[in-house]
C-alpha positions in Angstrom: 43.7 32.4 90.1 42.7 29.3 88.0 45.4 26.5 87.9 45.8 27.3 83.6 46.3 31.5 85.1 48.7 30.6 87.6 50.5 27.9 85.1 50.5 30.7 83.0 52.1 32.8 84.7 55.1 30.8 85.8 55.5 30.0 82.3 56.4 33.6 81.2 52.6 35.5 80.6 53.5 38.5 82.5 51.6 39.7 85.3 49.4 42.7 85.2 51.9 44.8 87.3 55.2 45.5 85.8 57.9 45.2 88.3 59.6 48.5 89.0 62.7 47.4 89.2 62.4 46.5 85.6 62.7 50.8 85.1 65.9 51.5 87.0 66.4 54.8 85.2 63.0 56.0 86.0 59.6 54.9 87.3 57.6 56.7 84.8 53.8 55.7 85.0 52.0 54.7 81.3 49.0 57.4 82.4 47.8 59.0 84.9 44.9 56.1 85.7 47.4 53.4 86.0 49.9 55.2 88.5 51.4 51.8 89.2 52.4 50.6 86.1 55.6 51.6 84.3 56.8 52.5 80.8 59.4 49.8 80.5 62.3 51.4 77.9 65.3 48.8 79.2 63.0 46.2 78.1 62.6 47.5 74.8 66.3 48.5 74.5 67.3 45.1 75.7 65.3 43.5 73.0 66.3 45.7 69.9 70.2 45.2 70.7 69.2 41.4 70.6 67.1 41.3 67.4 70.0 44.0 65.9 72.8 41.8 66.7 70.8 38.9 65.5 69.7 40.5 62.0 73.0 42.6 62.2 71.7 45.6 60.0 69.9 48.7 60.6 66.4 48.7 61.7 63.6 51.0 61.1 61.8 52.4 63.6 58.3 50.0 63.3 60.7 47.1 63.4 62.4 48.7 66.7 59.3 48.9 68.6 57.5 45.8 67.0 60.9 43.3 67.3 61.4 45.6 71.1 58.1 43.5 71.9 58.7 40.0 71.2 57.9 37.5 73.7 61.7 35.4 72.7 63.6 37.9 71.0 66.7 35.6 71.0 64.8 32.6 69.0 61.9 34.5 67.6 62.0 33.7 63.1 62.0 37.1 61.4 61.2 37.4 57.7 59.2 40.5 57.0 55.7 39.1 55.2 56.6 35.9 55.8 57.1 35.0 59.6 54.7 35.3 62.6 55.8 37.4 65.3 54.6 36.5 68.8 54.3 39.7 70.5 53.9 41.1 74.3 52.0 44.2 73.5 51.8 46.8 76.9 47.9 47.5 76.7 44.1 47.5 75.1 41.8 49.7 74.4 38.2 48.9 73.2 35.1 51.1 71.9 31.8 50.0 73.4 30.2 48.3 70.0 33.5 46.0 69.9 34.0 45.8 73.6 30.7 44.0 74.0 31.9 40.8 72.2 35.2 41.3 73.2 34.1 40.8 76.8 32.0 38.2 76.3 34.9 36.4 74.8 36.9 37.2 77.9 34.1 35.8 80.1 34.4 32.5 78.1 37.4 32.6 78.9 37.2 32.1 82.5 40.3 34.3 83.8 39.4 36.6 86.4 41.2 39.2 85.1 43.0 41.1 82.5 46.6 40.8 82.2 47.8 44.0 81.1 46.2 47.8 80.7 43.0 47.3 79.9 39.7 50.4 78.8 36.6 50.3 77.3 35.6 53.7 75.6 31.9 54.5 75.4 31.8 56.4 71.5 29.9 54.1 68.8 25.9 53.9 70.3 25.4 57.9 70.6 23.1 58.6 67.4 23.6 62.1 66.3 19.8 63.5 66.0 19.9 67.1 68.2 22.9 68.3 69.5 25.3 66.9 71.9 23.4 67.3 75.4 20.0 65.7 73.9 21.8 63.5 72.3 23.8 62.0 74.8 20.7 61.6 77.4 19.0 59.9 74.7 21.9 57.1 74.1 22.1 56.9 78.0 18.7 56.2 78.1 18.1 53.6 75.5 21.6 51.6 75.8 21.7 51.9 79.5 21.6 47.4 79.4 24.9 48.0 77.2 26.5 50.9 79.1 26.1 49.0 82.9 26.9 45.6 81.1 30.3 47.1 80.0 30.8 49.3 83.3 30.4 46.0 85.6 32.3 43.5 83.4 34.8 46.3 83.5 34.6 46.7 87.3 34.9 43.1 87.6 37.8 42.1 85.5 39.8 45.4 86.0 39.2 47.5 82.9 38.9 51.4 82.9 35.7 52.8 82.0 35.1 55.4 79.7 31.5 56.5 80.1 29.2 57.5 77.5 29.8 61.1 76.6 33.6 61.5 77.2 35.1 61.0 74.2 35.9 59.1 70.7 38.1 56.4 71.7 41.3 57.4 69.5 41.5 60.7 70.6 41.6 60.1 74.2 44.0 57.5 73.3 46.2 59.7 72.4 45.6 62.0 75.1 46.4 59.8 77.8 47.1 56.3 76.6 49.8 56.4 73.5 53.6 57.7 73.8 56.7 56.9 72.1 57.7 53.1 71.7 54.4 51.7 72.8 52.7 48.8 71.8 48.3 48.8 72.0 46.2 46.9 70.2 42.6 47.8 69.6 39.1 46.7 69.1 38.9 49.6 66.0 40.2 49.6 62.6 41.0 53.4 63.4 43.9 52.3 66.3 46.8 53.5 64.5 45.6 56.9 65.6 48.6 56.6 68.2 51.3 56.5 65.8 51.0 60.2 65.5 52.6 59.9 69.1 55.1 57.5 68.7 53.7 54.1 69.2 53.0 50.7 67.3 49.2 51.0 67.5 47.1 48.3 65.5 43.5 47.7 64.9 42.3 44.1 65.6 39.4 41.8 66.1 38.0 41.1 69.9 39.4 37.7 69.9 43.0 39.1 69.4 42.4 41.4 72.6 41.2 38.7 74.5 44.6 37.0 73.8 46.1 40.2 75.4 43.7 40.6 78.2 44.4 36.8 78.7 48.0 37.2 78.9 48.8 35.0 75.7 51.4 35.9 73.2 49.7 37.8 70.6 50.4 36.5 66.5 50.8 39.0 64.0 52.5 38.5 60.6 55.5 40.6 60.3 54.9 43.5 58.6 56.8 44.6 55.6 57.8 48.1 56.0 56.6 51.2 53.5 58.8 54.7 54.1 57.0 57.9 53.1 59.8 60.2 53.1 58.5 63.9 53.3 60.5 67.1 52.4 59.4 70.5 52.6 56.7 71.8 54.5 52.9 72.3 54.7 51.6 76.0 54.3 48.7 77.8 53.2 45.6 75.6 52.7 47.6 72.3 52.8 47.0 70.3 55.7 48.3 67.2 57.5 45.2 65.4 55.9 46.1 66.3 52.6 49.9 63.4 53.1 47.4 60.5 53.5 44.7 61.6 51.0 47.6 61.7 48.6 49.0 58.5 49.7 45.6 57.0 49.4 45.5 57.9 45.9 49.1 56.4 45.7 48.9 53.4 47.4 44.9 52.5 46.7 42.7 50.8 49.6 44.7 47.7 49.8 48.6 48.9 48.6 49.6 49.0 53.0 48.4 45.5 53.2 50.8 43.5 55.3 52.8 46.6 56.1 53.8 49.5 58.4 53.6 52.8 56.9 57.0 54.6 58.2 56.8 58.4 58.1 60.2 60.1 58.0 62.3 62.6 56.3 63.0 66.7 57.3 59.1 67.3 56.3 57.5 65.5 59.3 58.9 68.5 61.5 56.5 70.8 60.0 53.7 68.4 60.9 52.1 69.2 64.7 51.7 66.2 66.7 47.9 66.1 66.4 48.3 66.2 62.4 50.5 63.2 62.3 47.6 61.4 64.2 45.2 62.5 61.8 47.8 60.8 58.8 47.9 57.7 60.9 44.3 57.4 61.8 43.3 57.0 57.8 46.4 54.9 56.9 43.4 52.4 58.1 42.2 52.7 54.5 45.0 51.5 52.6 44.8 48.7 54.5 48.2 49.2 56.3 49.1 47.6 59.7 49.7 50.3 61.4 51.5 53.8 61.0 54.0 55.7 62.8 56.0 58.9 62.8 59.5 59.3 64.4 59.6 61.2 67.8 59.9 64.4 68.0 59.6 68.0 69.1 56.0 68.4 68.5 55.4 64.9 70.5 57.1 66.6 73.3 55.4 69.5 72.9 52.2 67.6 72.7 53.3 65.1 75.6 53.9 68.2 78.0 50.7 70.3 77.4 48.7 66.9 78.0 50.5 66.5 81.5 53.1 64.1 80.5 56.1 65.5 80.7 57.8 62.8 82.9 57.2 61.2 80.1 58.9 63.6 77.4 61.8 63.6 79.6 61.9 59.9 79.8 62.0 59.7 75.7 64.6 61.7 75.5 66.8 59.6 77.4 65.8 56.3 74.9 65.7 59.0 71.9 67.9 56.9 69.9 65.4 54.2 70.0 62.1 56.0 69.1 63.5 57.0 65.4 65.1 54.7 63.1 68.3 53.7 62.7 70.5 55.7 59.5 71.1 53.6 56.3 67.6 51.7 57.3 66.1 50.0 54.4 62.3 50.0 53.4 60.6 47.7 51.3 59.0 50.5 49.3 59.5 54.1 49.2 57.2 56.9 48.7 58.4 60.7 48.5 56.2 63.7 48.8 57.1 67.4 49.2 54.8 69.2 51.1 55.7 72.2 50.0 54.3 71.3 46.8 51.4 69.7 47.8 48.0 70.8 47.1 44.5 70.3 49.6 42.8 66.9 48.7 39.2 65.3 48.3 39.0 61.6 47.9 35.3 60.2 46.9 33.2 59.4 46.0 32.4 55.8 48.0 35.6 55.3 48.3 38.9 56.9 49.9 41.2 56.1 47.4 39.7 58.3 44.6 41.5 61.2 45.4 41.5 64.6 43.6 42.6 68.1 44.3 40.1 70.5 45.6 41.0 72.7 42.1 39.8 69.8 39.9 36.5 68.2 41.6 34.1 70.4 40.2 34.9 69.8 36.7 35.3 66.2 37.3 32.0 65.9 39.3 30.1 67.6 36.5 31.9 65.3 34.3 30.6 62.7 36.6 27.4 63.0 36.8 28.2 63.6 40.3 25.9 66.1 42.6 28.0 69.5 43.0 25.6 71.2 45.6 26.3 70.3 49.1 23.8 69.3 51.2 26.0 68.6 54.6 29.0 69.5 55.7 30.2 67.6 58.9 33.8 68.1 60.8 35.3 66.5 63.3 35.7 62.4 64.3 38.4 60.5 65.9 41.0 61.6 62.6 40.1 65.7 62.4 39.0 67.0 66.1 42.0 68.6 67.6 42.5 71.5 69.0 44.3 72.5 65.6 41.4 71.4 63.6 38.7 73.0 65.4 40.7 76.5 65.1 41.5 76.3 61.5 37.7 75.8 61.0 37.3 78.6 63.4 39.7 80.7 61.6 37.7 80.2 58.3 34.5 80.6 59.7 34.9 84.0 61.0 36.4 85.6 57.8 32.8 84.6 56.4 31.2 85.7 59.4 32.7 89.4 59.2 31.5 89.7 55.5 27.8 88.7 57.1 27.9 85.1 55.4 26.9 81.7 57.0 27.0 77.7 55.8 25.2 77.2 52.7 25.2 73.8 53.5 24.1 72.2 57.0 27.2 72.1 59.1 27.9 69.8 61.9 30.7 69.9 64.5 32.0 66.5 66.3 34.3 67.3 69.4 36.9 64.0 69.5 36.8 64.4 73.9 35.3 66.2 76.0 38.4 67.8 76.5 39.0 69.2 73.3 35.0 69.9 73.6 35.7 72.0 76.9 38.3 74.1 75.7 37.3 75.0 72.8 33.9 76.3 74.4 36.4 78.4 76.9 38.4 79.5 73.8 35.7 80.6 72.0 35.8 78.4 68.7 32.5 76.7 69.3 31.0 80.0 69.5 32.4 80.9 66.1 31.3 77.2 64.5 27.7 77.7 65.8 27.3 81.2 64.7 28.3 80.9 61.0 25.8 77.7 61.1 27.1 74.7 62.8 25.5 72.4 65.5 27.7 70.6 67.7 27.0 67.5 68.2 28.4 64.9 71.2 31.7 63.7 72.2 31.5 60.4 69.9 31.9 59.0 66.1 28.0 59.6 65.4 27.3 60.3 61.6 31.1 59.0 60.5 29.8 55.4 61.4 26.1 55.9 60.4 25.0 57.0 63.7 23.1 59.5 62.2 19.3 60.3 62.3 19.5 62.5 59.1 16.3 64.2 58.1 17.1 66.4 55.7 16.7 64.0 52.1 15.0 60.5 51.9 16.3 57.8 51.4 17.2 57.2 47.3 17.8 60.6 46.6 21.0 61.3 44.6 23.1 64.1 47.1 26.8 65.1 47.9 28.3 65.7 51.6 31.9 66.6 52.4 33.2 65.6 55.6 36.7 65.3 57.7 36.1 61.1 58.6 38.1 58.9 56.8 35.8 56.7 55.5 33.4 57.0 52.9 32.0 53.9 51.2 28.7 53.4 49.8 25.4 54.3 52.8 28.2 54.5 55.5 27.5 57.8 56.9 23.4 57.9 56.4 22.6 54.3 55.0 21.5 55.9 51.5 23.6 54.0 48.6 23.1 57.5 46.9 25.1 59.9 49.3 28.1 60.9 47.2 30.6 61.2 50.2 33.7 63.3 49.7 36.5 63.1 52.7 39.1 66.1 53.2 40.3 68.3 55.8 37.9 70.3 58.3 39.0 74.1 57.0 38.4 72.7 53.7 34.9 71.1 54.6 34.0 74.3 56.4 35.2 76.7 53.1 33.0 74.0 50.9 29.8 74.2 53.4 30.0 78.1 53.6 30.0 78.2 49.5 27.7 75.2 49.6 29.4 73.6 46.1 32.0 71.5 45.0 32.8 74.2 42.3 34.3 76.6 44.9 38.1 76.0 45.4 39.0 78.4 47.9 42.9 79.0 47.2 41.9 80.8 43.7 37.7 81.4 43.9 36.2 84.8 45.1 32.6 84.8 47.6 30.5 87.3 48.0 29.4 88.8 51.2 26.7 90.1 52.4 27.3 93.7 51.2 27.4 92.9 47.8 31.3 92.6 47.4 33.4 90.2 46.5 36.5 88.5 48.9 38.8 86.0 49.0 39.2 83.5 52.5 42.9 83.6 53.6 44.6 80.4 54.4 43.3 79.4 58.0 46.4 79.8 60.9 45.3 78.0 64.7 47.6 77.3 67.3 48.1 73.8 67.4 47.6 73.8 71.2 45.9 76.2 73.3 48.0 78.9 75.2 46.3 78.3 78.6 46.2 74.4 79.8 43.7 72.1 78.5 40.0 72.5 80.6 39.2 68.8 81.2 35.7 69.1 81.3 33.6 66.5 83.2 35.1 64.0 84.8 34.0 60.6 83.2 36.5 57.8 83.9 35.2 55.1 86.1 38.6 53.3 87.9 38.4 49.3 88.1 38.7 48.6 92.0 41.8 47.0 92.8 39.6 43.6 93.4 36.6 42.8 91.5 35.7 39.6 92.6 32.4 40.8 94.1 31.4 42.5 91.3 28.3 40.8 89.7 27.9 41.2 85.7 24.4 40.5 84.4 23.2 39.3 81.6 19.4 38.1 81.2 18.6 35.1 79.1 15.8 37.1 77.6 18.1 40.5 76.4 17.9 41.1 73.0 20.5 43.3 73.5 23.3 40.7 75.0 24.0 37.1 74.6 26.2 35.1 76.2 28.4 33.0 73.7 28.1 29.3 73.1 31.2 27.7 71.7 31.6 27.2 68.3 31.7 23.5 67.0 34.7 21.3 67.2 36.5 20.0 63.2 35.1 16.5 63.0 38.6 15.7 61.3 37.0 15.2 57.8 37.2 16.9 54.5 34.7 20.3 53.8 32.1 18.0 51.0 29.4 19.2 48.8 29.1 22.9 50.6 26.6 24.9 49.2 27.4 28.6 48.1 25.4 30.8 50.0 26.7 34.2 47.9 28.9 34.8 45.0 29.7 38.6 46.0 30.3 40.9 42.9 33.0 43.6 43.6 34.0 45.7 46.7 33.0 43.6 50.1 33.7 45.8 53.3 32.9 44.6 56.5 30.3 47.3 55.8 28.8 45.5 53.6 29.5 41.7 55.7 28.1 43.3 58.5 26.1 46.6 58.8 26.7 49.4 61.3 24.1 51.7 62.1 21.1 50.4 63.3 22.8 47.4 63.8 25.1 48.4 66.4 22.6 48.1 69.1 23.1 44.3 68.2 26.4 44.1 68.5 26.0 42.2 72.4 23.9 39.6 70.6 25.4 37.4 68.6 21.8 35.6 66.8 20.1 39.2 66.9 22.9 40.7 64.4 23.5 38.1 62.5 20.2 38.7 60.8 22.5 41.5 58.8 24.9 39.0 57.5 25.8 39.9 53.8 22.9 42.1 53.4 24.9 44.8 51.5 27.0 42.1 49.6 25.9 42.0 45.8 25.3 38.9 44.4 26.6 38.5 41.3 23.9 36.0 40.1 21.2 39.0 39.8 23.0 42.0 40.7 21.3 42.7 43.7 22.1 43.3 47.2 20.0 40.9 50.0 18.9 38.3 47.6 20.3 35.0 46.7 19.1 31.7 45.4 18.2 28.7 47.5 20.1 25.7 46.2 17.4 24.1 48.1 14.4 25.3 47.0 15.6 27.2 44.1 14.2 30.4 45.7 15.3 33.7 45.9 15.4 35.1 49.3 17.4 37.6 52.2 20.9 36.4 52.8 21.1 35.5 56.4 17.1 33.6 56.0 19.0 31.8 53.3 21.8 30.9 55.6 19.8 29.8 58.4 17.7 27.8 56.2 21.1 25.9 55.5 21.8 25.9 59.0 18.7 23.8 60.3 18.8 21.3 57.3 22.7 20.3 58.5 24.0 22.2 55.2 27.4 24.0 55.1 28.2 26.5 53.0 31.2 29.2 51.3 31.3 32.7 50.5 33.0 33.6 47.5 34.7 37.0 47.0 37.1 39.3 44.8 39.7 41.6 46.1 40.6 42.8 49.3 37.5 41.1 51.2 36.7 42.4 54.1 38.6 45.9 53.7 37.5 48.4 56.7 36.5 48.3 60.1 38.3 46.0 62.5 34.5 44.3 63.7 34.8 41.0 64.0 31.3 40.3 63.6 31.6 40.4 60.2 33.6 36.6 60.9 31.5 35.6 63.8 28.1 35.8 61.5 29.3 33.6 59.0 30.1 30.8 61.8 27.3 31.1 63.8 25.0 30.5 60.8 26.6 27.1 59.2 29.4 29.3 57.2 32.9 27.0 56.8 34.7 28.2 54.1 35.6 31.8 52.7 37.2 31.9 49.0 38.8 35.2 47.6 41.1 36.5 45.6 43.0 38.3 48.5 41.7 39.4 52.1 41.6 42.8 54.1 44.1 41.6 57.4 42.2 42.2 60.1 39.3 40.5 58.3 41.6 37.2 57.4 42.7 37.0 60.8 39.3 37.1 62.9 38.2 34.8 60.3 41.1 32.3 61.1 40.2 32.8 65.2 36.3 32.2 64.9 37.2 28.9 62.8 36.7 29.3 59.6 38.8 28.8 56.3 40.2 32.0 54.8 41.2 30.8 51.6 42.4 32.6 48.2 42.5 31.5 44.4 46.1 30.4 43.6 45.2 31.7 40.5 43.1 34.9 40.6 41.1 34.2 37.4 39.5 30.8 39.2 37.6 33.3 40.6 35.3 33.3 37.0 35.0 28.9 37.6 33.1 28.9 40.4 29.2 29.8 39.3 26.5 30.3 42.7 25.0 26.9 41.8 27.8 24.6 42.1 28.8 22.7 45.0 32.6 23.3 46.7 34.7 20.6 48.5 37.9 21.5 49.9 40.2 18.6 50.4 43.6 17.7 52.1 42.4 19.4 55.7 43.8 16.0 56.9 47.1 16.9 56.1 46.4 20.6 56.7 49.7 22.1 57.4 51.6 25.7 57.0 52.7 26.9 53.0 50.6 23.6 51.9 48.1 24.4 49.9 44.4 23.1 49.7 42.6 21.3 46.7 38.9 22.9 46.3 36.4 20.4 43.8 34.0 22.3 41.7 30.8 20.2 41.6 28.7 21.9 38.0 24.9 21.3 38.5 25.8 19.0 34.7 27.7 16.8 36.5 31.6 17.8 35.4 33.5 18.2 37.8 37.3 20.5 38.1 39.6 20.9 40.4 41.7 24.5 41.6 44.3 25.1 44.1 43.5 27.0 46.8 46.7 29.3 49.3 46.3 29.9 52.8 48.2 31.7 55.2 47.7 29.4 58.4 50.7 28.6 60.8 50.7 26.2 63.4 48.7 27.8 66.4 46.1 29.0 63.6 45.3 25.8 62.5 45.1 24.3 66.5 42.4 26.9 66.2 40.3 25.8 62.8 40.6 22.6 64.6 39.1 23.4 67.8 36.4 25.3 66.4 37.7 28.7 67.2 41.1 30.1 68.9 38.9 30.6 72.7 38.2 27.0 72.4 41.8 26.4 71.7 42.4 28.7 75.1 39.9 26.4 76.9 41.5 23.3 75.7 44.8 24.6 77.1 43.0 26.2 80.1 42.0 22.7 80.2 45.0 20.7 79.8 46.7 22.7 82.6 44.5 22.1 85.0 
């Protein structure tokens, strides 16, 4: 090991291999890839009864399994919203699109390998264009640089490999990675998938992971805590999908900000284990931390016919720590009874608009909005259990007996190749395909615009209904015009057989194919198959136990991978006279801050992708997305040509923006752009976490208005210079002059939410430089 590795180690970063006489009740492996490393429960206990004693009040159940994995619990400050925590989380998981930045990062690094549980999940570059076969030899074939990239850094710095093919990365998560009490962070926005099992699971940035991987004490800001107490109990049409629409439409995209959304109450019993995932999974778009349901029955149940039963057993004897404590109080509570909850659809482009399936015809005539459905499309890493698929099934073959198929096109995404193999054996494929559907490969395709759609061009004004949870503006098929409508899969796969908003099936008659009318009965599915699980093909690829030999390659020339350079150090001077490259107007995703689709085959190279920087952002100078003024030659021009241009003439520049910046996916190239192309400064009137946070560790200033209505002062021609970085320091906020092209000048107030360690890393030039300078120091 390095001397900073080995100093790091005898300082307290734990070692890769858990001790087992840490578990003297059990040895009790975390999955069945990683036979030598333990679930660790005493530890968790032991650091609960201290924060408990310390706090001396009852805890809920994300503060017992976020406080249970504090690296001091004895000294650690706890305020919820107010305090960072510095956490030991127990393992990482990345998807491929993330995991290539993420291990360049690592690389940088210079550690030879990861600290704790490591995998890289191979879901995000299969375009959907065929059908799941064709599919997946075509993504094999043209990302095979990517694919043997990932498998060699993997086999080198002992991270599982996921191959191409085998899965979407939340749902094999929660196969064999997730169980009660655990704590993984990961490289997708889409990470709190897990907490349908138990566990703290939370989305982040790559640099965070490398933190993990590296063995450092990871930061988060401790959540504030939101119950949703549920009572009564889901029947008929009503599915698990239809809590977090509603709560969507309760909360909006940015109400779970800064919190844990804690599930709870006699109604979660009704919920299988594979439906609280799917609730968890979206609580990404109300911008909560995470989200988590007590443990339970159905997790056992779940836990056992996954071939973790040692694990089950081993719950049950910590029980008492995997639910909350009685008399536990929540900073905001929600109550919804299931029983009297009706099936959702939230759209269009955006999941917060929610509405029940009775009322969005009317309102989409009302609208304006497209009521004929052009695709319907099931599955992702939030709908593609077992469940899911069979309620579908159960649907489609009522239609099918009254001689009806899909109005609409119909697609079918399998979340694993387990769930893919089974329900081939079981006979629900066979159902899906017959009554119109084509199933496409194990992987996120279309939900993350992987999608080669042919059926309209591009501009034309059309409606789709899917199961994803996400559905801003050109996400699924890059056309701003796609009106995108999110609900459950039986209620997609009612929708795509009547091909129209207008049908509502609880209440509206079809007609078969003989002329007479009939009425779909509620879908029933086992939530688990009767015989075991069929695996499928086998596509894990184990790290060997030393990877030292292992050679990783990159070529100088790739255009598909890039080896990073570090970022530039503070030169310990005020931000003067910045330019403003964009003045964005509205709703800013990291959809819009950096593209997915095409893009993704970019995501290795950090100069080749940033030529999507900002490129859906509208600029509120002209209203138009992709073209802003040069302050320098008072042309109008692309977005990252414009920053570039700033670049090379030694010019920095801001990005101002209005609420909840950055909403969305976890990718952190939506922060890395903006630095490698001159960016210093980002001003808003509030951020999107995970966005705020990989800001802060590539080295720029995530900054908001101390007074929202600033936002109107600043106009795209003025200059910006933020002052007082000299004296930069936690809760103290920055002054930002406003230069007007007349001369005037005025000055606002701008908040931050830096600590300490965060503003080591604005100071180095990024938080891996930071790691270096320690790496460094040590040595």
């Amino acid at each position: 090991y390095s001397p900073f590795f080995q100093h790091a180690l005898n300082s307290g970063i734990r070692r890769y291999h858990v001790s087992p006489a840490l578990c003297q009740r059990a040895k009790v492996a975390m999955s069945h890839f990683e036979p030598n490393e333990y679930i660790n429960y005493e530890k968790l206990e032991k650091n609960i009864n201290i924060v408990r004693k310390r706090l001396d009040r009852p805890l809920t159940l994300s503060e017992k399994i976020v406080y249970g994995h504090l690296d001091d619990p004895a000294k650690q400050e706890i305020e919820r919203g107010k305090t960072y925590l510095r956490l030991r989380p127990d393992r990482v998981a990345m998807q491929d699109a993330t995991a290539q930045m993420a291990m360049l990062q690592f690389i940088s690094s210079g550690l030879p390998k990861v600290a704790v549980p490591s995998t890289i999940h191979c879901d995000h570059l299969i375009e959907a264009q065929s059908g799941g076969e064709k599919d997946l030899r075509r993504a094999k074939d043209i990302n095979q640089e990517v694919y043997n990239f990932l498998a060699t850094a993997g086999a080198k710095y002992g991270v599982g490999f996921w191959k191409p093919g085998s899965e979407i990365i939340h749902q094999i998560i929660l196969e064999n990675y997730s169980y009660p009490g655990v704590m993984l962070i990961g490289t997708d926005s889409h990470t709190p998938n897990g907490g349908g099992l138990g566990g703290i699971c939370i989305g982040v940035g790559g640099a965070d992971a490398v933190d993990v991987m590296a063995g450092i004490p990871w930061e988060l800001k401790c959540p504030k805590v939101i119950g949703v107490k549920l009572t009564g109990k889901l029947s008929g049409w009503t599915s698990p999908k239809d809590v977090i629409l509603k709560v969507a439409g309760i909360l909006t995209v940015k109400g779970g900000t800064g919190a844990i959304i804690e599930y709870h109450g006699p109604g979660v019993d009704s919920i299988s284990c594979t439906g609280m995932a799917t609730i968890c999974n979206m609580g990404a778009e109300i911008g909560a931390t995470t989200s988590i349901f007590p443990y339970n029955a159905r997790m056992k149940k779940y836990l056992g016919k996954t071939g973790r039963a040692d694990i089950a057993a081993l719950a049950d004897e910590f029980k008492q720590h995997l639910v909350p404590d009685s008399g536990c109080q929540y900073d905001q509570v929600i109550e919804i009874n299931l029983s009297e909850l009706k099936p959702h659809i939230n759209g269009p482009f955006t999941p917060d608009l929610a509405h029940p399936v009775s009322d969005i015809g009317a309102v989409a005539e009302k609208e304006g909005w497209p009521v004929d459905i052009k695709v319907g499309l099931i599955g992702s890493c939030t709908n593609s259990s077992y469940e899911d698929m069979g309620r579908s099934a159960a649907v489609a073959k009522q239609a099918l007996a009254h001689g009806l198929k899909c109005k609409s096109k119909f697609t079918i995404t399998p979340g694993s190749e387990q769930i893919r193999a089974t329900i081939e054996r079981d006979g629900y494929a066979k159902i899906l395909r017959e009554v119109g559907g084509l199933v496409l490969a194990n992987a996120c395709g279309p939900c993350i615009g992987q999608w080669d759609r042919k059926d309209i061009k591009k501009g034309e004004k059309n409606t789709i209904v899917t199961s994803y949870n996400r559905n801003f503006t050109g996400r699924n098929d890059a056309n701003p015009e796609t009106h995108a409508f999110v609900t459950s899969p039986e209620i997609v796969t009612a929708l795509s057989i009547a091909g129209t908003l207008k049908f509502n099936p609880e209440t509206d008659y079809l007609t078969g194919a003989d002329g007479k009318k009939f009425k779909l009965e509620a879908p029933d599915a086992d939530e688990l198959p009767k015989l075991e699980f069929d695996p499928g093909q086998d596509t894990y690829q184990y790290p060997p136990k030393d990877g030292s030999g292992q050679h990783v390659d990159v070529s100088p020339t790739s255009q598909r991978l890039q080896l990073l350079e570090p970022f530039d150090k503070w030169d310990g001077k005020d931000l003067e006279d910045m330019l403003i490259l964009i003045k964005v107007k509205g709703k800013c995703t990291t959809d819009h801050i950096s593209a997915a689709g095409p893009w993704l085959k970019f995501r290795g190279h950090l100069d080749n992708i940033s030529n999507n920087l900002l490129i859906g952002a509208i600029n509120i100078e002209n209203g138009k997305a992709n073209s802003v003024r040069n302050a320098l030659t008072q042309e109008f021009g692309p977005v990252p040509d414009t920053a570039r241009y700033y670049k090379k003439m030694g010019v920095k520049w801001a990005v101002i923006g209005d609420e909840n910046y950055g909403e969305g996916s976890s990718r952190e190239h939506a922060a890395l752009e903006p630095r490698h192309l001159g960016g210093r400064v980002i001003i808003t009137k509030s951020f999107a976490r995970i966005h705020e946070t990989n800001l802060k560790k590539q080295g720029l200033l995530p900054l908001t208005f101390a007074d929202p209505a600033d936002y109107n002062k600043i106009h795209p021609v003025d200059k910006l210079s933020i002052v007082g970085l000299k004296d930069f320091a936690p809760g103290k906020p920055l002054k930002c002059i406003i230069k007007h092209p007349n001369g005037s000048q005025e000055t606002i107030m701008l908040n931050h939410t830096f600590n300490e360690s965060q503003i080591e890393w604005f100071q180095a030039g990024s938080a891996l430089n930071r790691m270096k300078e320690l790496q460094q120091k040590s040595s």
